[in-house]
C-alpha positions in Angstrom: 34.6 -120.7 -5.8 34.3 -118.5 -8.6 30.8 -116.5 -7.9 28.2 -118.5 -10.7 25.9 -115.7 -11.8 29.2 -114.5 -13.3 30.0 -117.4 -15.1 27.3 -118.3 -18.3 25.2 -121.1 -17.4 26.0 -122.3 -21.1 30.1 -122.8 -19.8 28.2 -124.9 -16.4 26.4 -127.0 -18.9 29.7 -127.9 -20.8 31.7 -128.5 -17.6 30.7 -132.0 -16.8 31.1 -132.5 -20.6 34.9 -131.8 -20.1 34.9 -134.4 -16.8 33.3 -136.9 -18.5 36.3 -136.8 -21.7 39.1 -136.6 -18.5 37.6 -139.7 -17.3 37.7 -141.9 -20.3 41.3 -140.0 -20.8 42.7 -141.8 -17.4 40.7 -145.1 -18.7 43.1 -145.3 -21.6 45.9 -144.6 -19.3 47.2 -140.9 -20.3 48.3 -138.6 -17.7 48.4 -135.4 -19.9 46.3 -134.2 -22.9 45.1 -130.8 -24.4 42.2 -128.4 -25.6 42.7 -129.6 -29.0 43.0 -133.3 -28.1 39.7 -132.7 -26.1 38.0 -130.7 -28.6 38.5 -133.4 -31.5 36.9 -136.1 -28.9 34.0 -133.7 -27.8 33.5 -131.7 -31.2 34.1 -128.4 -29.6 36.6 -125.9 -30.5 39.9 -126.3 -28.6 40.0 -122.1 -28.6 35.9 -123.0 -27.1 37.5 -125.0 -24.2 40.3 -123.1 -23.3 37.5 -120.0 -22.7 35.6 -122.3 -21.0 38.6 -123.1 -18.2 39.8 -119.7 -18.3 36.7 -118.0 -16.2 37.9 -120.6 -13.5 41.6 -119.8 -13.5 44.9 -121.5 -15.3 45.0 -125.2 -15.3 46.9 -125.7 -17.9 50.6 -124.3 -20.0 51.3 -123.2 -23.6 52.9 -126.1 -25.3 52.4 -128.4 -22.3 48.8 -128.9 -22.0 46.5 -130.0 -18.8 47.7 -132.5 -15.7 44.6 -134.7 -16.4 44.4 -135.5 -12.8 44.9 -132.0 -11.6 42.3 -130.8 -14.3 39.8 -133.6 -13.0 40.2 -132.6 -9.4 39.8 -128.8 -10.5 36.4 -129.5 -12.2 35.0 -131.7 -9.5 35.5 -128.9 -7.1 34.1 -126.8 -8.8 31.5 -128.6 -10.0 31.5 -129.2 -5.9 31.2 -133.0 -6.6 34.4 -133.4 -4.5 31.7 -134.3 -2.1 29.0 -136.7 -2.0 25.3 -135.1 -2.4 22.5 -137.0 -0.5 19.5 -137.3 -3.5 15.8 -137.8 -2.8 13.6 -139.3 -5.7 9.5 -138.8 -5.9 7.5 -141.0 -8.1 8.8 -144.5 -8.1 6.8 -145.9 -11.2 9.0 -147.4 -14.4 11.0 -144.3 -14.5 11.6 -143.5 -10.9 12.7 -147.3 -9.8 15.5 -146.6 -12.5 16.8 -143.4 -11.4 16.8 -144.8 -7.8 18.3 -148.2 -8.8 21.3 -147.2 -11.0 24.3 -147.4 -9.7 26.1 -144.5 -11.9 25.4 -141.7 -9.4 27.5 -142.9 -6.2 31.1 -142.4 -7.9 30.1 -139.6 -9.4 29.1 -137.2 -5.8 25.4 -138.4 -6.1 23.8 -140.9 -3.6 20.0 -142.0 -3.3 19.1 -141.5 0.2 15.3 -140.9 -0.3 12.6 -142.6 -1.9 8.7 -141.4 -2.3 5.7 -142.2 -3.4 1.9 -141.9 -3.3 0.8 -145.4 -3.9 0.0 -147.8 -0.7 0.8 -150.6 -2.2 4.9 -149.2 -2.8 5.1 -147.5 0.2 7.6 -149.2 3.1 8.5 -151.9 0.6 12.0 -152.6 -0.3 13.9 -150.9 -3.2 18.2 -152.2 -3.6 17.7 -151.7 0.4 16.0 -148.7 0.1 12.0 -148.5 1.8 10.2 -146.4 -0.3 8.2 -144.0 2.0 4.8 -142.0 1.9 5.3 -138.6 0.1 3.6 -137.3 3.0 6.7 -137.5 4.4 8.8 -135.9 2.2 9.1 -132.6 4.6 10.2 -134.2 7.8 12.8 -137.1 5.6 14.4 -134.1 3.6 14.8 -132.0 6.7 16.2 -134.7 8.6 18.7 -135.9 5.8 19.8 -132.8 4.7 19.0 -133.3 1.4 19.3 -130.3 -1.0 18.5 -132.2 -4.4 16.1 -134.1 -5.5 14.9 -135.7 -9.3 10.6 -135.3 -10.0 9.6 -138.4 -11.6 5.8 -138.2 -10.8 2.3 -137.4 -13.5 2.5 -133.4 -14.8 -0.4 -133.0 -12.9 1.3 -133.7 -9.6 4.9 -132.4 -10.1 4.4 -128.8 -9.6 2.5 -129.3 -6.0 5.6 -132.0 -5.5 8.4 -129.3 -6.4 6.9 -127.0 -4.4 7.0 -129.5 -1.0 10.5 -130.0 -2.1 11.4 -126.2 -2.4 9.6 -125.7 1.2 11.7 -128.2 2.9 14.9 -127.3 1.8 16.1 -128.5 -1.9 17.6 -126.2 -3.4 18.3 -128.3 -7.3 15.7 -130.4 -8.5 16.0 -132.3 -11.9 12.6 -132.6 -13.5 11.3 -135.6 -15.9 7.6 -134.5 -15.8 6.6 -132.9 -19.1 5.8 -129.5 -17.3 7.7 -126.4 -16.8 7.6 -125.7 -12.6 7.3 -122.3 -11.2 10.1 -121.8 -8.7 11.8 -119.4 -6.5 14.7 -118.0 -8.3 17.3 -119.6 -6.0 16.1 -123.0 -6.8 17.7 -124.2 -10.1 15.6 -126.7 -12.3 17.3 -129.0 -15.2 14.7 -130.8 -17.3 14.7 -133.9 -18.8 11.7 -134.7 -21.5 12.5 -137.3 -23.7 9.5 -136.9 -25.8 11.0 -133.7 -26.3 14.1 -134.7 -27.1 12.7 -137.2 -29.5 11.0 -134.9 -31.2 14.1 -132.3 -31.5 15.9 -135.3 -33.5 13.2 -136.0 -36.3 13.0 -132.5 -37.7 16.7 -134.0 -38.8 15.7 -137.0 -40.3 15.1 -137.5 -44.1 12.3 -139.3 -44.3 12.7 -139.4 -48.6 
């Protein structure tokens, strides 16, 4: 695989963009398509895309376009979702019994294997078939399972102490919906998810008049 500290985080960000539009692609039943094709359905430039795929190699010919399949199977190993990636979530209130219940991760390389929390009256009860453990245990399950992601769906006050149990027992990616930005060792990578924040990006856009 192509070394990633060469390759701009920004082109990583837009790869699972470009799997996403392949997937409804073989939904509609086409076998080939193109940068421009993709570009009108993902509002990016085709010249955009086809820099993009070109720091990961030639995919595709002049005049001929992209082998959906073949470009699909390309991304997903680089993406390295040609596997399947054993997921530990901490903090099972509203937002955590979500995360841990949806069923979009498994066909997509994810699968919950873990599920924590602090609260007596959650822990060893049932979740889809999942018994929500102690997060006193998170060490010795994430050891045990391997388990080199995990998503932080616990209070700001608790997530950094939380990431950092993580970090000691192995994970190595850990997607964040605590409103807090976590200090962590450089190999660890962190993707956050704040809807607040998100919310409040879209209203500077709206006219209020």
């Amino acid at each position: 695989m192509t070394a990633v500290n060469k390759i701009p985080d920004i082109v990583i960000g837009r790869l699972p963009v470009y799997l996403r539009a392949l997937s409804q692609l073989v939904v509609e039943g086409k076998t080939v398509t193109s940068s421009h094709e993709l570009g009108q359905q993902l509002g990016i430039s085709s010249a955009q895309i086809r820099k993009d795929l070109s720091h990961f190699g030639e995919f595709g010919k002049q005049g001929t376009g992209y082998q959906i399949t073949h470009l699909y199977a390309q991304l997903q190993q680089i993406l390295q979702i040609d596997r399947e990636w054993a997921v530990a979530v901490v903090g099972i209130g509203d937002l955590g019994r979500a995360l841990a219940r949806y069923g979009g991760f498994s066909d997509r390389g994810f699968r919950v294997v873990a599920a924590f929390d602090s609260d007596p009256a959650k822990i060893g009860t049932d979740l889809d078939g999942l018994t929500i453990q102690s997060s006193t245990l998170i060490a010795e399950v994430v050891r045990a399972k391997q388990i080199r992601i995990a998503m932080i769906a616990v209070p700001a006050m608790h997530a950094q102490s939380v990431s950092d149990e993580l970090v000691r027992a192995g994970v190595r990616a850990l997607l964040n919906y605590a409103p807090i930005t976590l200090n962590v060792p450089s190999y660890v990578h962190v993707q956050y998810i704040d809807p607040v924040a998100h919310l409040q990006h879209m209203t500077y856009y709206l006219d209020m008049s």
